[in-house]
C-alpha positions in Angstrom: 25.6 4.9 -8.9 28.6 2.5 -8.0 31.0 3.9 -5.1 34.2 3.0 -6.8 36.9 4.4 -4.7 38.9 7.2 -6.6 42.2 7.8 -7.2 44.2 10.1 -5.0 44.8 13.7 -6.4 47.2 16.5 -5.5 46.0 18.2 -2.0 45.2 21.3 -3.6 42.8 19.6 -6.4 39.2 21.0 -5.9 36.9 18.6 -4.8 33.8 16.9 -7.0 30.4 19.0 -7.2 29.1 15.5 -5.7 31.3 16.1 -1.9 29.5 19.4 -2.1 25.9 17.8 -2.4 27.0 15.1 0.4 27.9 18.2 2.7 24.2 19.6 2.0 22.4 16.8 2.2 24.7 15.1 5.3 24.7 11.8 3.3 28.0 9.9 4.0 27.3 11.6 7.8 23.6 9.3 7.9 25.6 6.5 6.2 24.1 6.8 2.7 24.8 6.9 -0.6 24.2 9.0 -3.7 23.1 5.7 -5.5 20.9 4.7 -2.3 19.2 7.7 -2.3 18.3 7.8 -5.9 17.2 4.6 -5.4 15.2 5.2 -2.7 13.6 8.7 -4.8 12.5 6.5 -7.3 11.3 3.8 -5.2 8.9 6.3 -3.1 7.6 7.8 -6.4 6.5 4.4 -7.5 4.8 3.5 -4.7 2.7 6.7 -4.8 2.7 7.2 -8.1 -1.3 6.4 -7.7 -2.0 9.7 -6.1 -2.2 11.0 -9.9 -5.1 8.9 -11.0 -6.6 8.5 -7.5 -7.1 12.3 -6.6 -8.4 13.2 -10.1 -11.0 10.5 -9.5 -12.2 11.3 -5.6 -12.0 14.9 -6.3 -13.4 15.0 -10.1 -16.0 12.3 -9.2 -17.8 14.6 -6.6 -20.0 18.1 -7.4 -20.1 20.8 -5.4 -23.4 22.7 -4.0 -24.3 23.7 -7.5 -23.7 20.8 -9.5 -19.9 21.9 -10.6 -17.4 19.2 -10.9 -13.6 19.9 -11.4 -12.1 19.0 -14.6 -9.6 15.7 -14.3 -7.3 17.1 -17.0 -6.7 20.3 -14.2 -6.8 18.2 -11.5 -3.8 15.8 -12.3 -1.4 18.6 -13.8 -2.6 20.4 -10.2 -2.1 16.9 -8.1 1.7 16.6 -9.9 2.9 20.0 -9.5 2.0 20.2 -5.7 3.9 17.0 -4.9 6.4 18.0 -7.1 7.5 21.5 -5.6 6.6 20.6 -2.1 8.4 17.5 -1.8 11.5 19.0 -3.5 11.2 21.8 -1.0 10.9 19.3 2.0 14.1 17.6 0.2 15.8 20.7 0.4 14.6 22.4 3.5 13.6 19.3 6.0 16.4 17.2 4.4 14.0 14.0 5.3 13.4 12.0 2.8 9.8 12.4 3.1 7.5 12.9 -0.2 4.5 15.0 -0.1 1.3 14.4 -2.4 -2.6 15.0 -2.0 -3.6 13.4 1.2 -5.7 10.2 0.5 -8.7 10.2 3.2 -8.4 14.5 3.4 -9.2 14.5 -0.1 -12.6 12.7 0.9 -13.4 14.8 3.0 -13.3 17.8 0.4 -14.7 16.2 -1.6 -17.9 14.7 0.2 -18.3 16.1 3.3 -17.0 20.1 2.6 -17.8 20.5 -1.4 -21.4 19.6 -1.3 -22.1 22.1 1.3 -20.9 25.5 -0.6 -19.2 25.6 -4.1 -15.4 24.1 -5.2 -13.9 27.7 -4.6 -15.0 27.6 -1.3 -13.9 24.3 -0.3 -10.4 24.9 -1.5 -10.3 28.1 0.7 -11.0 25.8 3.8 -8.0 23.8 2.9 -6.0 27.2 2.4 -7.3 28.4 6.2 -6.6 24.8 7.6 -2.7 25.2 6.3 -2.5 28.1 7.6 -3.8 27.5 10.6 -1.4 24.0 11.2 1.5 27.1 10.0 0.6 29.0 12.9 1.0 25.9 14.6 4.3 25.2 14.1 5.5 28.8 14.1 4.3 29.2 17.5 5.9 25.8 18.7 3.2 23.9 19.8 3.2 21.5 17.2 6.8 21.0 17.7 6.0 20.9 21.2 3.0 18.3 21.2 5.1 15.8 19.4 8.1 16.4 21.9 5.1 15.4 25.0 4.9 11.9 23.2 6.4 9.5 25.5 9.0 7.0 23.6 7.0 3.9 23.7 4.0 6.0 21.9 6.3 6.7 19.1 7.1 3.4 19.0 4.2 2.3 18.7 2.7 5.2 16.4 5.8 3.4 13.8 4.5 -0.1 14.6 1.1 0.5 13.6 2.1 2.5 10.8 4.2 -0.7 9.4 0.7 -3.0 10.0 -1.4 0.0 8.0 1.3 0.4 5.3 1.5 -3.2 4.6 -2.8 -3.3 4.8 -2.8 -0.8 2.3 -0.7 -3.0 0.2 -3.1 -5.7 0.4 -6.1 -4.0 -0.5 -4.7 -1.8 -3.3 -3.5 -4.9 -5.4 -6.9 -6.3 -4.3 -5.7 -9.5 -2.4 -7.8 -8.1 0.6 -11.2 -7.0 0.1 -14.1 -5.4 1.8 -17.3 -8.2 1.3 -20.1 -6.6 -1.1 -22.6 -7.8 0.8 -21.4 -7.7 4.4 -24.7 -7.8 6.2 -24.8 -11.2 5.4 -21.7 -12.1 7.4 -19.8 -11.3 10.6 -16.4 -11.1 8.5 -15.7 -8.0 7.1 -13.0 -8.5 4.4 -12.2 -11.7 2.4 -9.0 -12.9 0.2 -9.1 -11.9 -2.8 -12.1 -11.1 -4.7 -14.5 -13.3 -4.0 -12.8 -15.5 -1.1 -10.2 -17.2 -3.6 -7.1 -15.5 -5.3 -7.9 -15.2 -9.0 -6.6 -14.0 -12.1 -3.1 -12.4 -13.9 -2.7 -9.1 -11.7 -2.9 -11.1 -8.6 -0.5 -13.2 -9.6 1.8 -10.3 -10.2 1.0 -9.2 -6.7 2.1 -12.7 -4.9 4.7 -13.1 -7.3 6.0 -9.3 -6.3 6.1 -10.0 -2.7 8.2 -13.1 -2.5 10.5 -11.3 -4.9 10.8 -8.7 -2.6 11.0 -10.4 0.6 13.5 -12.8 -1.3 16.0 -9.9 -2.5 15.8 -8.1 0.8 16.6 -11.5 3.0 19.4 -11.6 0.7 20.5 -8.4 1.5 20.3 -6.9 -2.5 20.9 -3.4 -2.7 17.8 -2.4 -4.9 15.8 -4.9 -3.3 12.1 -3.2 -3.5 12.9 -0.8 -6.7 14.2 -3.9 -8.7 11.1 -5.8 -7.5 8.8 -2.7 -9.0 10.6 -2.4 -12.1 10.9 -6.3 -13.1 7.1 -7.3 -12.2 5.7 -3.6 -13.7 7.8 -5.5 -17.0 6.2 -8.7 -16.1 2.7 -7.4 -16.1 3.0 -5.2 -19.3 3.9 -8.5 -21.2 1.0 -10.6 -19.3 -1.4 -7.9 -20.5 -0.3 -7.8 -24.0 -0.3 -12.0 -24.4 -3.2 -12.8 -22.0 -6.9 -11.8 -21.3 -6.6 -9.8 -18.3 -9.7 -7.9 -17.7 -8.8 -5.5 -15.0 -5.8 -4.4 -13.2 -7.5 -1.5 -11.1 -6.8 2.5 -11.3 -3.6 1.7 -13.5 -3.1 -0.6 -16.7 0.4 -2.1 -17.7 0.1 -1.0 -20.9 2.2 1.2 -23.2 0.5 4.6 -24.1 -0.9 5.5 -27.1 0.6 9.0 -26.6 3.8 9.6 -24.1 3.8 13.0 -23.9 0.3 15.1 -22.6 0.3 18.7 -22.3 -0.3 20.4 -18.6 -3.5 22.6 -17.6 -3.1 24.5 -14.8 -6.7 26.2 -15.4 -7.0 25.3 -10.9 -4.2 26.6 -9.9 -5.2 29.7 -7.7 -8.7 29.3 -8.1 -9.8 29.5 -3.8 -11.6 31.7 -1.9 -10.5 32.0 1.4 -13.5 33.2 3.6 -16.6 32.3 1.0 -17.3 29.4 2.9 -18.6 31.7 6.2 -20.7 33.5 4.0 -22.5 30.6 2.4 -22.0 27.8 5.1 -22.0 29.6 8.7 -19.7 29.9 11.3 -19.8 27.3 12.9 -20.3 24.4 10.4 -17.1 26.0 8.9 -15.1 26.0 12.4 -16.0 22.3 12.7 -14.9 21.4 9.4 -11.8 23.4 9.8 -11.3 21.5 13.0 -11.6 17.7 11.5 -9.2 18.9 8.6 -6.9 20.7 10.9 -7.1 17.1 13.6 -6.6 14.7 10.8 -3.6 16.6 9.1 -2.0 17.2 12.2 -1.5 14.0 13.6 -1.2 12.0 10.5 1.9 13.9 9.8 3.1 13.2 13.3 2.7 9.7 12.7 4.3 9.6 9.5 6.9 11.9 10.0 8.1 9.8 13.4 7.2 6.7 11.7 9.3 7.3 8.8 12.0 9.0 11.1 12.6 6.0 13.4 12.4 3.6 10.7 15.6 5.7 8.5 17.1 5.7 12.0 17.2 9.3 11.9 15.7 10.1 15.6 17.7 11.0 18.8 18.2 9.2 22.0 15.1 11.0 22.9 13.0 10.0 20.0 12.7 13.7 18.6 13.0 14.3 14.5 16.1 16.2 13.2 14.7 19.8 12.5 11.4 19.2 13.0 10.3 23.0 13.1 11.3 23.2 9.4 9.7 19.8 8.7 6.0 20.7 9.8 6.3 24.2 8.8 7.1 22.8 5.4 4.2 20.4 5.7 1.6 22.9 6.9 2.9 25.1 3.8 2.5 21.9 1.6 -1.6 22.2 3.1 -2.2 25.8 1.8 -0.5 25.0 -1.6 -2.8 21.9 -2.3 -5.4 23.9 -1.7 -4.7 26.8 -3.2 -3.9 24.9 -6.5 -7.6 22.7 -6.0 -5.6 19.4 -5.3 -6.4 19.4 -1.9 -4.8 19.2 1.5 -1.1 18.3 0.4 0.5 16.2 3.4 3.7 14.1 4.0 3.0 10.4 2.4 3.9 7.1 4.3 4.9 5.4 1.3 7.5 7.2 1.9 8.9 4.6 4.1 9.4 2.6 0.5 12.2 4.7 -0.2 13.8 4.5 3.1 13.4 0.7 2.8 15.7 0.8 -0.2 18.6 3.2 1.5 17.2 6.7 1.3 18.0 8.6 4.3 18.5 12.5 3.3 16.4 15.1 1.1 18.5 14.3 -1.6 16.1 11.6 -2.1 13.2 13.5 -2.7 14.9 15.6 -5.0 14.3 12.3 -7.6 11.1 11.9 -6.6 9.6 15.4 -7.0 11.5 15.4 -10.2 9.8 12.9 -11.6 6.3 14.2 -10.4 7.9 17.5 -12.3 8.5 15.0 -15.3 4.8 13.6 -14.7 3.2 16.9 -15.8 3.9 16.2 -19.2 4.3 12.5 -19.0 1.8 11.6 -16.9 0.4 8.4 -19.7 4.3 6.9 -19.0 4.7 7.6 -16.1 1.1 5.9 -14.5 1.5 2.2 -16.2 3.1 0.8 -13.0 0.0 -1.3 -11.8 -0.7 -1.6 -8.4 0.3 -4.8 -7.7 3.6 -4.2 -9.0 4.5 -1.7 -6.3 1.6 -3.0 -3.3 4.9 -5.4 -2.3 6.7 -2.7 -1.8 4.2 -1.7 1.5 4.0 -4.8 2.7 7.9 -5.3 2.8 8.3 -1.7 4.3 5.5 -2.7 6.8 7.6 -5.4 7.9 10.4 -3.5 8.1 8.9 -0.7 10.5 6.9 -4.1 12.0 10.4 -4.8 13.8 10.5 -1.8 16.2 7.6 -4.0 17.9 10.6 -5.1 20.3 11.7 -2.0 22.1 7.9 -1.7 23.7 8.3 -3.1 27.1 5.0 -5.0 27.1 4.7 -6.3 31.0 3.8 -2.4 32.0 0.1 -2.4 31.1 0.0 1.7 31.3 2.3 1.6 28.3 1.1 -2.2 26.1 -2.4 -0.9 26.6 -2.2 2.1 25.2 0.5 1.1 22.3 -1.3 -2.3 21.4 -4.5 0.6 20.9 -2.6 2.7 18.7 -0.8 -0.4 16.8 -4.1 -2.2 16.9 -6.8 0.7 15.5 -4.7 2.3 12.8 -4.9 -0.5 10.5 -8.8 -1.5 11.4 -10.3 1.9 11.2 -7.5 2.6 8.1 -6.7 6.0 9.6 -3.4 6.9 11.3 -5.0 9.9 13.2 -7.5 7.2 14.5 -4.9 5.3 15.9 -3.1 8.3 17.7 -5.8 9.7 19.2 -6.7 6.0 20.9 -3.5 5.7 22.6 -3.4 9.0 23.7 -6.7 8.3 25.3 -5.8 5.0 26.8 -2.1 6.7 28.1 -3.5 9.3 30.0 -7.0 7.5 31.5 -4.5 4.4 33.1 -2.2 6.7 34.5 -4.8 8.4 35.9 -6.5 5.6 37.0 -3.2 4.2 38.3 -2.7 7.7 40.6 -0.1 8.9 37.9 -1.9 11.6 36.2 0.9 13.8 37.1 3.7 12.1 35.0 1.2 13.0 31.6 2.5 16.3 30.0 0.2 18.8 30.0 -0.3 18.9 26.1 -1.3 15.2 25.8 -3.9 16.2 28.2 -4.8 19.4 25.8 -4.5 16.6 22.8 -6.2 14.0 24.7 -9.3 16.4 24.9 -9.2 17.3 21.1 -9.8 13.9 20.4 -12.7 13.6 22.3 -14.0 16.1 20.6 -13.0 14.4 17.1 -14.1 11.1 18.1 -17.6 12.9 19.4 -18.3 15.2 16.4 -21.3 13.6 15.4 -23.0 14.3 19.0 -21.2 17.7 19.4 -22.9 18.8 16.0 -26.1 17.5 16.9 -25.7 19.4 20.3 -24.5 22.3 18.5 -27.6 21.6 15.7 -25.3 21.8 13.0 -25.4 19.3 9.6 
């Protein structure tokens, strides 16, 4: 939407419906625009856009402890109404622009981990308690209060390494990085490309994607990243229809037979919320309540500072603008994705995709929810952006959050150690919690170690000890005699 200047009125004419969404939303006051926040909507819905065929097929690919697996019809109308309400009602509520979907690693746990050990119902109601549980959380302050503890460098830091993970993600999703087959073979773990080389039509797309990218936003294009997703999705849909592709991954650049697909919500409110103790045991169900609960928790912090600091939105203290209503939102978004059978919903980091193009307000996720709302019944048009037309978009925003690498005063080892942990281990163990929990660790064992165990807050002790634990589980269960 251009922002041509317009024509003065008489003083008593009634101003445009739009000055009363810019009051809302504080658009103008965060120096955006309507058109930069639309923008930035429909760039973040792009670059997540996955979530829809990627849930269906963790979740749907898995069977329960009787042999039950969950329709994939259900399970995408369930995965795109979740991210649609609850990242309209973070839009409206948290005014961040911050998208929630099914969490990617959380639904793997559900899936393998929780599901095989009592039936699909049951699982789901574990989600339910683990929402509930992060709700209580927030209500009685101490998540608020936890991410408050975080010394400034940490959050730094947590952004930094969420820029390296962001842009890794990239890589491997439009398959330019991959994991060896046959790694026993080898002391390197991943390889370019395929099979060492960079080969075939999408990957081209991919390469092609990020120096278009990069290009536009050196040049300082407004539209830089969604431009970039829209002309090389175009680009790959003709290359598919003129050359023999093969394989483009989770998502084909093809035109649907049928646009239009009608939604089954035959999941939605099928949970039961204490089953699971029944059929499992206490304490296996505590534990896996715990990991759900740990992992949640502080990938949200991550991403929700991450994307924070890089929209410019935190204080001079580093702290989130209403962050109360932010997590309670996003430990509501937990219980709704389970109570639909989507699993843990939770705030997305590709996110940061939207901010990278000039979203900066709620208003943004108001275009992408809609167009999850839109992707309940056209799901087939929606899901023909291939990955490697919208991987660039990670890897630019990872650069982009890259940046904040400069405000870390690296000559004090008791804060380089601990951030180069947290910017190091999120992208090599692929897990934001991961990354947290070893720079907590580091932060408070050298200050201890350098007779400063005093100037750690008392929570990122608590914290510290938590992750112990979650680091530990496999020895505390065996202790415990549990799995």
């Amino acid at each position: 939407m251009s922002q041509t200047p317009q024509a003065a009125g008489p003083p008593d004419a009634p101003p445009p419906a739009a000055h009363g969404l810019d009051r809302f939303f504080r658009i103008s006051a965060r120096g955006s625009t309507v058109g930069r926040e639309i923008r930035g909507g429909f760039a973040t819905f792009f670059t997540m856009a996955y979530i829809l065929v990627l849930n269906p097929i963790i979740l749907g690919s898995a069977k329960d402890k009787f042999g039950h697996q969950l329709d994939a019809v259900q399970l995408t109308t369930a995965t795109a109404l979740v991210a649609a309400v609850m990242t309209i009602v973070m839009g409206v509520g948290g005014n961040l622009p911050l998208a929630l979907a099914a969490g990617l690693g959380l639904n793997a746990v559900v899936a393998f981990q929780i599901a095989p050990l009592m039936s699909w119902d049951d699982a789901m109601g574990l989600v339910v308690l683990e929402g509930l549980l992060i709700c209580v959380l927030v209500v009685t302050g101490l998540r608020e209060a936890v991410m408050h503890a975080i010394p400034q460098p940490l959050k730094q830091a947590i952004s930094v390494g969420i820029g390296l993970f962001i842009a890794f993600i990239g890589f491997v999703d439009a398959g330019f990085v991959s994991r060896i087959p046959d790694a026993a073979n080898t002391t390197v773990p991943v390889q370019l490309g395929g099979s060492g080389t960079l080969t075939g039509w999408p990957m081209l797309v991919f390469c092609l994607g990020v120096l278009l990218t990069v290009g536009l936003l050196a040049r300082g294009v407004k539209g830089a990243i969604l431009i970039s997703i829209v002309a090389m999705t175009a680009a790959a849909i003709v290359i598919d229809a003129v050359a023999e592709v093969g394989t483009w991954g989770l998502t084909t650049p093809r035109w649907p037979e049928e646009v239009v697909g009608a939604p089954d919500f035959g999941l939605i409110g099928d949970f039961s919320l204490f089953g699971a103790f029944g059929r499992t045991g206490v304490i296996t169900v505590v534990l896996l309540v715990f990991t759900l609960v740990l992992s949640d928790f502080f990938d949200t912090m991550g991403t929700v500072v991450g994307v924070s600091a890089e929209a410019g939105l935190l204080d001079e203290d580093g702290r989130v603008p209403d962050l109360g209503r932010v997590l309670l939102i996003d430990g509501a978004a937990a219980v709704a994705g389970g109570a639909a059978s989507a699993s843990s919903a939770t705030s997305y980091i590709e996110s940061a995709a939207g901010v990278g193009e000039g979203a900066r307000t709620g208003f943004a996720n108001l275009v992408t929810g809609g167009l999850f709302g839109l992707a309940l019944f056209l799901t087939p048009l929606l899901t023909i952006v291939p990955l490697q037309a919208a991987a660039p978009a990670l890897v630019a925003v990872g650069f982009l959050m890259m940046t904040q690498v400069k405000h870390i005063d690296w000559d004090r080892y008791e804060i380089a150690v601990p951030a180069f942990l947290t910017i190091a281990v999120m992208p090599f163990t692929y897990s934001i919690t991961n990354g947290i929990g070893a720079g907590f660790l580091a932060y408070v064992v050298i200050k201890t170690v350098l007779g400063k165990a005093r100037e750690v807050h008392g929570l990122l002790w608590g914290t510290s000890a938590l992750f112990l634990v979650y680091f530990a589980v496999d020895p505390v269960e065996q202790l415990l005699g549990v799995g």
